[in-house]
Steps between C-alpha positions, in 0.01 A plus 500: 500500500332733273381839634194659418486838396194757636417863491548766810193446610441141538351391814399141505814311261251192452523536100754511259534848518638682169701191392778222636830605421602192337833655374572572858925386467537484941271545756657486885267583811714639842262421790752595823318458836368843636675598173523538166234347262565621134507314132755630241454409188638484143335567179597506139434871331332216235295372732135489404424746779809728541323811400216473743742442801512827754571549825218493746319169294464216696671113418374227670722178594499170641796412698482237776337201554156629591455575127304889614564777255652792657450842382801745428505855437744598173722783643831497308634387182852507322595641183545249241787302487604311196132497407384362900322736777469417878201622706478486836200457709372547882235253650143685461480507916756711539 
């Protein structure tokens, strides 16, 4: 799965926003039932689009069988650790 990155104030998620994150190392969705929905992420500080990555962006991921993208709000990353960063992100309707 490769997530798509987008700015604050996308709306819509039907294009390829700002760029794929194709040097996205792990992606892992939690969807809990009446729960939890979140993405966390890892990056390379390489990565073509490291420096563009903040908090309150948007990702969008496909993750089960229906094949939907799901939006995700960026609200927390790591500092960099042996050159890797991990965001974490909150499902856009919550």
């Amino acid at each position: 799965m490769i997530p798509i990155l987008y700015e604050a104030t996308e709306t819509e998620f039907t294009s390829n926003g700002i760029g794929r994150l194709r040097d996205c190392i792990s992606c892992e969705v939690t969807e809990e039932r009446n729960g939890k929905y979140e993405v966390e992420f890892t990056y390379p500080v390489t990565g073509k689009w490291y420096s563009t990555i903040v908090e309150g962006m948007f990702i969008s991921v496909i993750h089960d069988d229906t094949k939907t993208r799901q939006p995700f709000e960026i609200y927390r990353r790591s500092a960099p650790i042996n050159g890797i960063v991990t965001f974490n992100a909150r499902h856009y309707s919550y």
